[in-house]
N, C-alpha and C positions, 0 to 999 in steps of 0.2 A: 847505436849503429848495429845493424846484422848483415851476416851473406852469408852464401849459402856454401853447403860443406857434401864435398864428397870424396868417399873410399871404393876402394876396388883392391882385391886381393885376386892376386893371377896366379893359378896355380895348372899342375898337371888334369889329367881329367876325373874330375868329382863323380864319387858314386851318384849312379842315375837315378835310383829310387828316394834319393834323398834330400834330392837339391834342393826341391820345393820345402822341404822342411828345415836343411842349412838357409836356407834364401829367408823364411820366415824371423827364425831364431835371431842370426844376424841381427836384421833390421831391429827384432823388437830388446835387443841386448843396447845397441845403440842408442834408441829411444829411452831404454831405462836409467843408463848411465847419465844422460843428458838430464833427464829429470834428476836421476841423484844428486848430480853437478848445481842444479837448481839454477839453470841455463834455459832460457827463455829461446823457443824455436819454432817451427812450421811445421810443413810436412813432411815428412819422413818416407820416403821410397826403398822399396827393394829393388834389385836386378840380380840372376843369375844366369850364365850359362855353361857350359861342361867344363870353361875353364875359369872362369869369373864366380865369385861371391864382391857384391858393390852396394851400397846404400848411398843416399842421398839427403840432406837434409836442407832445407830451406828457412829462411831469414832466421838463421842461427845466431843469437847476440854475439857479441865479441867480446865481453867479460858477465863477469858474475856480478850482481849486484850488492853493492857495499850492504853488510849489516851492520846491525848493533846486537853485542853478545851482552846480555845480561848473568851476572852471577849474582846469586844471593849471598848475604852474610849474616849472622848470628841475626837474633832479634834484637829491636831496637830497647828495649829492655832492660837486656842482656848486656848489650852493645857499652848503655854510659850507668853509671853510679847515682845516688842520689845529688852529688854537686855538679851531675853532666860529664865527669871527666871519664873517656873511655876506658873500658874496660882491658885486659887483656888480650880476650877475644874478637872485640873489635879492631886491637892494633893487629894482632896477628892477620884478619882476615885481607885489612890493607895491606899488610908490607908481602903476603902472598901475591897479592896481586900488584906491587909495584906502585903501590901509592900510597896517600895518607888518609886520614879515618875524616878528615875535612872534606875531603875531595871524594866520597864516597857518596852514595844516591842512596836514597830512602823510599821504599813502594811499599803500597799495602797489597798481602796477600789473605788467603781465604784461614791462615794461623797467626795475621796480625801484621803491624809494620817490620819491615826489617832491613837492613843496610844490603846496599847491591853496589858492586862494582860493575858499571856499564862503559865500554871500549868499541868503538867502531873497527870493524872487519872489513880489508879493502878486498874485492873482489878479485878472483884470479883473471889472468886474460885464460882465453876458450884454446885460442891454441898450445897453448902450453898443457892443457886436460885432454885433447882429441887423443892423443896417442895410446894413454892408458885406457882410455874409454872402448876403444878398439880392441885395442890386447885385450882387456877384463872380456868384452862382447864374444871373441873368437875362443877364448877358455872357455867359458861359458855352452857353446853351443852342443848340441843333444850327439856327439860323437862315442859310440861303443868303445872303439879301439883306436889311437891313433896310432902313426909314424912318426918314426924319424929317417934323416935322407943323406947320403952323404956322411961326413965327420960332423954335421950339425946335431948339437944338443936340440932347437926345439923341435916340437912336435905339433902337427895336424894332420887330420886325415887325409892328405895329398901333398905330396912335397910342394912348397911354395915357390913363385917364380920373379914375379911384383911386385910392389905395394904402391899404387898411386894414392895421394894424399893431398886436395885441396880442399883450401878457405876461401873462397873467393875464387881470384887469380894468381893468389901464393900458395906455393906449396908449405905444405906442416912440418914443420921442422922436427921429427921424430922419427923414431925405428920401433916393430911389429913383427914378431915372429923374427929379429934377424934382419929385419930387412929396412934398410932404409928409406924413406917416403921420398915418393918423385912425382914427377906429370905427365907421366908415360903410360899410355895402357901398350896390349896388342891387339892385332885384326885374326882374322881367320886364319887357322894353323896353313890354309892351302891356298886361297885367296887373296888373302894379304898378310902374309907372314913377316912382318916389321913393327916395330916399334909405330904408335900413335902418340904424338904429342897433346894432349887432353886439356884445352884454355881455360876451360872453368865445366862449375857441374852441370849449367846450362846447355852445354856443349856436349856432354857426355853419348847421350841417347844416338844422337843425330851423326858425331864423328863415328863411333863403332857401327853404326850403320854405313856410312859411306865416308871414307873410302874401306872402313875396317871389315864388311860382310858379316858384320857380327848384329845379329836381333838382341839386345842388354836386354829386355822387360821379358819375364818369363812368360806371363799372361798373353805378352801381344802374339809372340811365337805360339802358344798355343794353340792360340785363335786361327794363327795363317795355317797352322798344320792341321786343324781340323777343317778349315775351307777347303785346303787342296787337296786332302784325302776324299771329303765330298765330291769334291768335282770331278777327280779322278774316275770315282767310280760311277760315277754320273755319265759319263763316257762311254762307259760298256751295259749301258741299261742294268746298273744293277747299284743298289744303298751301301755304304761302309760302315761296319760295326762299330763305332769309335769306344773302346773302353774308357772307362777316365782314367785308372789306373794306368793302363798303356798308354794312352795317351802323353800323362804326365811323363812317362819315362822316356817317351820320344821326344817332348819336348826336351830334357835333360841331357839328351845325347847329341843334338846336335844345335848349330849356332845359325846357322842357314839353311833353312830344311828347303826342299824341294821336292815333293809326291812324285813319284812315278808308280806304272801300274805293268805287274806282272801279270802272266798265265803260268798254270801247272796243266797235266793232260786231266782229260775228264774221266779217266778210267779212276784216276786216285778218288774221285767221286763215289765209289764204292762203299769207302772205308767212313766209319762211324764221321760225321762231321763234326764230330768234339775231339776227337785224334788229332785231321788237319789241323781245323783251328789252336790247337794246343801249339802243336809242332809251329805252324807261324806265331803265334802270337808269344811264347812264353820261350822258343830259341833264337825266331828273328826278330821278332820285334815289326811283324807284319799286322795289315789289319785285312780283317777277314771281306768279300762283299758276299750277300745275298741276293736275293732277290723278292719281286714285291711279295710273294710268299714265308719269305724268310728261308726261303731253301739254299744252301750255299753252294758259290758259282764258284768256277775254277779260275776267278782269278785274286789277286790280294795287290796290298799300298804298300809300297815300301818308303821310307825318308828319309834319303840322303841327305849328308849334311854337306855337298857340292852343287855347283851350279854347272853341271858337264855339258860339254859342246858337242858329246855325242849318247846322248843319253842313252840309247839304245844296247849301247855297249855296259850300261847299269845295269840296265834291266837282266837284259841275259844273265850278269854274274849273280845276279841276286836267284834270277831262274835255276840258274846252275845251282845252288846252294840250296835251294829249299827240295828239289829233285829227291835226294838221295834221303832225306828225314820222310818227306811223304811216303816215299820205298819200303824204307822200314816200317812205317805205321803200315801199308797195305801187308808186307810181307807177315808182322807180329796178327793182324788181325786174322788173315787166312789158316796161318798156323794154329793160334789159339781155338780158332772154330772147330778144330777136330778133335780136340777132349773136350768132355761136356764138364759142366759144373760138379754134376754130382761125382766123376771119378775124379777131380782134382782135390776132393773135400780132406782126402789124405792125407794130402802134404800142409794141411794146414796144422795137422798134426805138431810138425815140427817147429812152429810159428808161437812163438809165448805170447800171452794179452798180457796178464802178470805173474809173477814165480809164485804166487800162493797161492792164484785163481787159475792155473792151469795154461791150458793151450787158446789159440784164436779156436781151434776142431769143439773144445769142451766148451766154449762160450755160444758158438751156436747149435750145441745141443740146448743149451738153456735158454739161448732164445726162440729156439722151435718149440720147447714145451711151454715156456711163459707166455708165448706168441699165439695156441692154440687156447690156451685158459683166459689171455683177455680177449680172444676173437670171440669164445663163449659169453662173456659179461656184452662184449659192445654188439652181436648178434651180426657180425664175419661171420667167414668161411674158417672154421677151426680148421680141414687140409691144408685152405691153402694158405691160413698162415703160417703151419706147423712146416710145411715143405720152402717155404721163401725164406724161416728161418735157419731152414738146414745149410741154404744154398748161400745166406746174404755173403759171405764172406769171402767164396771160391774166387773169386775173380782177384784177389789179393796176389794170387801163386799163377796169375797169367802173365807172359811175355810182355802186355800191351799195358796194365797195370807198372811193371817194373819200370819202362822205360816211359810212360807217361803218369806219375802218383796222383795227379788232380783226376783221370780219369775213373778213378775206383768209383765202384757202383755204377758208374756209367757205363765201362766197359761190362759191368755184370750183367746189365737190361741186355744189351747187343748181344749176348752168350747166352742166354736164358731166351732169349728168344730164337734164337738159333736151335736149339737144344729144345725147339716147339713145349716149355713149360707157356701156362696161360699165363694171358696179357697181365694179370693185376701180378703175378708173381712174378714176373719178367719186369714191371715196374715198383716193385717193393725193393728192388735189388738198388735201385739210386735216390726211390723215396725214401730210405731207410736214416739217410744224412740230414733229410729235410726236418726242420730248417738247420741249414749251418749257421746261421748268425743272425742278431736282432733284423727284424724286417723281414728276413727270407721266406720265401714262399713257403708252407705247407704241402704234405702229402695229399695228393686227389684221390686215390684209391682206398679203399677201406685196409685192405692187406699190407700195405705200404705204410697207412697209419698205425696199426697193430704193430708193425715189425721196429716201427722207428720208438715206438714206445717203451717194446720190451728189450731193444736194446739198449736204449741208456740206463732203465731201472735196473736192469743188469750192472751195469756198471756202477751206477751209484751204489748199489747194496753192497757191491764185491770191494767196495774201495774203502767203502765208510767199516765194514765189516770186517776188514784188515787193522782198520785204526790210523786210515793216512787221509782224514779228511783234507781240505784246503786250507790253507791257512797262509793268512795276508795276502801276497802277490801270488804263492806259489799254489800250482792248479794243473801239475800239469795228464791227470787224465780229464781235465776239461768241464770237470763236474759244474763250475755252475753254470757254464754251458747249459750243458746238458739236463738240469734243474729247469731253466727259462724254457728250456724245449717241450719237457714234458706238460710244462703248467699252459702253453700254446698251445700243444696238441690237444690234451683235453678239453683247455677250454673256449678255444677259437673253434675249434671241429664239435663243437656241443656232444662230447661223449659223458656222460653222467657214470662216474665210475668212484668206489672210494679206496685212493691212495695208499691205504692202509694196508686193505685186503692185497694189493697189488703187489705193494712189498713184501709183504708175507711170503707170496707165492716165489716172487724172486727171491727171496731168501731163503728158502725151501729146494730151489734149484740147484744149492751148494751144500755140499759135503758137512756138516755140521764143524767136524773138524776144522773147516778149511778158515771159517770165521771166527779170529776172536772176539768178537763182539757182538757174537751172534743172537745173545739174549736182548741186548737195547740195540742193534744197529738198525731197527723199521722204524723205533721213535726217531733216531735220532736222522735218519735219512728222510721220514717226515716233517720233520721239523727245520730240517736245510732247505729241504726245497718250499717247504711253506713260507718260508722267510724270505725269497727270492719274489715271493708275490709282492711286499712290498714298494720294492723299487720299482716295481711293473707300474703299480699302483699312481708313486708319485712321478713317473714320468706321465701321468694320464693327468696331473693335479688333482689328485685325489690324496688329503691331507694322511700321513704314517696315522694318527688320532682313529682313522675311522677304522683303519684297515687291526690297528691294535683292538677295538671293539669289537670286532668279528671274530679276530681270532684268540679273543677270550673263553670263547664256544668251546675250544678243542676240536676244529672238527677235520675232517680231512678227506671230504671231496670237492676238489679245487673249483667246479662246476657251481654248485650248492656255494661256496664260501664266494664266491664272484658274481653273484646274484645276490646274495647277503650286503659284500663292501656296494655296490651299487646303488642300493636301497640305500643303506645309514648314508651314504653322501648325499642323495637326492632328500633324505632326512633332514641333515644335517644344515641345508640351506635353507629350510623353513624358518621364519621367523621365532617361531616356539620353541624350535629346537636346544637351545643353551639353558632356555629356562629348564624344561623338563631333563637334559640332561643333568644339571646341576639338584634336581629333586632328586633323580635315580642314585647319585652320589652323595646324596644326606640320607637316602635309603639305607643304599650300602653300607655306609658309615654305622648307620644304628644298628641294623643285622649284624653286622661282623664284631659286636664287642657284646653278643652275646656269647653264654657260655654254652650254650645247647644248640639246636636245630630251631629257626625259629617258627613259630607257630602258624600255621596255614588256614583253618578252620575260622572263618569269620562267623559270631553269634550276633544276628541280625538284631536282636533283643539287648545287647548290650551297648550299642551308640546310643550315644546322647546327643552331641552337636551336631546342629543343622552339617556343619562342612563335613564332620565327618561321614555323615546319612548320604550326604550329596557323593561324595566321593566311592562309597561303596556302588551305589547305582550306578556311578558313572561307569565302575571297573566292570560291573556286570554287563551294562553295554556295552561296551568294548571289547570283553570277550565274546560275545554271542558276534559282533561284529567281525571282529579281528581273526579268530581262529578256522573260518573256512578258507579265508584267502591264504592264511598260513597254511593249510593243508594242500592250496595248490600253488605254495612256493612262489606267490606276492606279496615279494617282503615291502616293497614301495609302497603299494594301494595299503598295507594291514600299517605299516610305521607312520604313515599320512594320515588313517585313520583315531592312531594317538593322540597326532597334536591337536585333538579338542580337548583332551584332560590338560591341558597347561591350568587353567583360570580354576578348574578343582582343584586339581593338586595344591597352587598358588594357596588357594582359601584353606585348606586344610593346614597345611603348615601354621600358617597367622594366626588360626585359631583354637586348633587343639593342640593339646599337651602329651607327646604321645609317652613319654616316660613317666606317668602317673606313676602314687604311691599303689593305686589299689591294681593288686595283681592281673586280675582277671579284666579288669580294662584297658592295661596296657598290653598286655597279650592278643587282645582283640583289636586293637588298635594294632599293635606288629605283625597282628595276620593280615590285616588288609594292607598294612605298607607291601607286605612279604608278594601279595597278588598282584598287586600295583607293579611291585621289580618282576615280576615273571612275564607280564604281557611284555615287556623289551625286551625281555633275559630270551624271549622265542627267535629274534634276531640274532640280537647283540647285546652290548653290556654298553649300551650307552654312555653310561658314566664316564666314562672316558673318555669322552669326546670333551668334557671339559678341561682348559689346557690345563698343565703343571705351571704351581705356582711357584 
């Protein structure tokens, strides 16, 4: 027999950013416990809304199913004597278990027969498990910090108000958090402010809907809040920006949403459109509209979580409230325009990046001069990178900065252009950030690319140079970040540049003093961020095997090394490939347990066997082949080119003996192995593409 089971926890109002992820947790705390229980069930539902966390489960058994617990005991061996009569060991292991050495069970296992006591396990009934199952689920869930409320001992992130608890049409005879289980939810704190008598989980969805004005499924609520947001702004001839972030958190905040649509005056139209929008979206919780340009219109959605009979009197209050933030953004933006970037460059003076690396003012002195020297290698504007470095950071010590932080660099383009510096330098001032995170766009500008480059490599040097790399979780100037940034920039933006030299320079930017670890911090700040390609890698399924074969090379421009892993993958799916891999690593093998260098010079005059005559030919082919496509950096076409030595290599191994007694033919033999490993060794180091064993 099963029925179906549902909980709801009624509480104060739930952090809005996080519902969806209490909502998740929950459900899947539930679901785990019910498997631990080894309770046979259905589907499993979440719901939440600002004052709800509820799950649902369906055709839930109503007991555990009976086992049999086997124990083993001594070997049967062990067990009786040569006249059968049991051993000590044997009596002992029954009277632990409450029986006699007759009434014992005999199995064979994979170390022989042995005695077992086997006992049937009656299964628990389910409700008598729901309640723990819950408590454990709610401990459980991804909570920073809780409370407590009241004289109450427990804690959860919101003081609790509820607990509904059914099996069916029974309520669960248990207590959670304090609270004893009932069949009660509530409706809408303002709609239907009463107790809801809850018949069964079937019932759930559809009573908190009517008469309760509560939407229980997060998702359904979503959905209605992004149609009436559309349609709203569909109204005024104009599209609604729906974030999903924002989104999500409006659905969080309210239980009955209902869109309405404001206007602000169009004078505030003035001020940077990432201002407004900041100011509705990140203090009201509004959504922006455009239009079919994507230029932003003066009006925004607001979502009440009421159904008002005079809606009008909403809107205005919401009108009234966003008024006086737009104010300030126009007020901070006018005022700001009248210092220019370059005279506020001073007070950055007083701003630390870090206490050993100096001020925010001395970090972009470093990225003006780093900023001019790679604008020089990538053939920029050395001015105008060295002047957008001077400038990237002014807008930190603006009015409009302070009181909006997401607007940095953005607020710097609208001041830099104000302050008539040219376009690409007025756009390096926001491309500078680009990208902030996997996925995000790239800088368009060449000056913007330069700038966003030389200021992370700034940063990596200055932090690994200190001696506070990352380590485990903790990161917090963002370095591998900013590792994936750089490896993007160069090599999504095809700048051919080497790593190495770049560091240098960055490292050279700083006080010799100021780094301790100014002798290894370029190896080692190369070798973090080369290590970061990896994961690039195998999110592309391109196996860690190829990307460790390329970066056997030592080499360090990310360009050149990403056109290298490219080729050994597209290698590496050739049929021939494992073979010839596995030669290069019986190559290696022999090479390396020499005592010397090994010998290079093959004497044509000293092969004897056919396979090996054959095989030097082949190499000679192959390089006359292979080495122009290698000199214009086709590692594909020149590694494709290889895989016709499989069937030489093959015969050579079978047939000659490369470790002869007579010197001088093993050595000519080690020279052609030694030529053989170097037409791969021009890529990669193959051999490693063969797994570990």
């Amino acid at each position: 027999m099963a029925r179906d089971f549902l909980v709801e926890l009624g509480t104060e109002e739930l952090p809005p950013k996080a519902l969806r992820t209490l909502m998740d947790a929950f459900a899947q705390g539930i679901r785990q416990g019910l498997q631990d229980a080894e309770l046979e069930f259905g589907e499993v539902k979440a719901y939440a809304a600002p004052r709800r966390l509820a799950v649902s489960v369906t055709g839930l058994a109503e007991k555990q199913q009976d086992k049999q617990i086997e124990k083993l005991g001594p070997a049967v061996k062990a067990a009786f004597d040569k006249d059968g009569n049991p051993s000590k060991a044997a009596e002992g292991f029954a009277r632990s278990n409450g029986t006699t050495v007759d009434q014992l069970s005999r199995v064979q296992t994979d170390k022989g027969e042995r005695l077992a006591f086997v006992s049937e396990q009656k299964g628990e009934a389910t409700e008598r498990l729901l309640a723990g199952i819950v408590e454990k689920s709610l401990a459980q869930l991804p909570i920073p910090k809780r409370m407590r409320w009241g004289a109450r001992r427990e804690e959860f992130v919101r003081p609790v108000h509820w607990l509904l608890m059914l099996f069916g049409d029974k309520v669960v005879d248990g207590e959670v958090l304090g609270l004893k289980a009932g069949n009660t939810s509530r409706g809408h704190r303002f709609h239907c402010n009463r107790e809801l008598e809850i018949h069964s989980a079937s019932d759930y969805v559809q009573q908190l809907r009517d008469p309760g004005y509560v939407i229980a499924n997060f998702d359904e609520r979503r959905e209605a809040i992004r149609e009436q947001v559309t349609a709203e702004a569909h109204n005024v001839n104009g599209v609604a920006v729906i974030d999903d972030d924002l989104l999500d958190e409006v659905t969080a905040l309210v239980e009955w949403p209902m869109a309405l649509t404001g206007r602000f005056e169009e004078r505030f139209l003035d001020v940077p459109a990432e201002a407004l929008i900041s100011s509705m979206k990140e203090h009201q919780k509004y959504f922006h509209v455009v239009d079919a340009d994507g230029q932003l219109l003066p009006f925004f959605v607001t979502v009440s979580n009421i159904e008002s009979v005079d809606p009008a009197q909403v809107i205005a209050g919401n009108e009234r409230v966003i008024r006086p933030r737009l104010s300030d953004a126009a007020f901070f933006f006018e005022t700001d325009k009248k210092t220019s970037l370059e005279s506020r460059r001073e007070k950055l003076r007083q701003i630390v990046f870090q206490q050993h690396l100096g001020s925010v003012y001395d970090k972009t002195e470093r990225v003006a001069t780093l900023g001019r020297a790679i604008a020089g290698h990538v053939g920029s504007d050395a001015d105008r990178a060295e002047r957008a470095g001077r400038l990237c950071k002014s807008d930190l010590v603006t009015e409009m900065v302070f009181e909006f932080p997401d607007l940095q660099g953005i607020a710097g383009y609208y001041y830099a252009e104000n302050d008539g510096e040219p376009l690409d330098v007025a756009k390096a001032m926001y491309e500078q950030y680009m990208p902030k995170f996997a996925g995000d766009e790239l800088p368009k500008s060449d000056t913007g690319t330069v700038i966003a480059l030389a200021d992370r490599l700034d940063t990596l040097v200055g932090i690994f140079g200190i001696g506070q790399p990352p380590s485990g979780s903790r990161d917090p100037f963002a370095l591998r970040r900013a590792s994936l940034g750089v490896i993007r920039l160069v090599v999504e933006k095809n700048i051919d540049v080497d790593l190495r030299q770049l560091l240098e320079l960055a490292r050279d930017g700083y006080p010799r003093t100021a780094l301790g670890e100014y002798s290894t911090v370029v190896e080692q700040t190369l070798n973090y961020i080369l290590e970061r390609f990896r994961a690039r890698y195998e999110d592309q399924g391109i196996a860690a095997e190829v990307f460790m074969a390329v970066a056997a090379r030592n080499l360090s421009r990310p360009l050149d090394i990403d056109n290298r892993v490219h080729a050994v993958h597209t290698f590496s799916q050739l049929p021939e490939a494992q073979a010839l891999a596995a030669a290069n690593k019986r190559v290696s093998n022999i090479l390396a347990k020499l005592e010397g260098p090994a010998p290079t010079e093959v004497d044509e005059n000293l092969l004897q066997e056919d396979a090996e005559k054959a095989l030097y030919i082949a190499v000679k082919d192959a390089r006359t082949q292979v080495e122009p496509l290698y000199a214009e950096a086709l590692y594909t076409e020149g590694l494709a080119g290889l895989a016709g030595l499989r069937e030489t290599v093959d015969s050579f191994f079978d047939h000659v003996m490369v470790m002869t007694d007579d010197e001088k033919l093993r050595d000519n033999r080690l020279a052609l192995l030694a030529q053989l490993r170097s037409l791969f060794l021009e890529v990669a180091d193959i051999s490693l593409l063969v797994p570990a064993k």
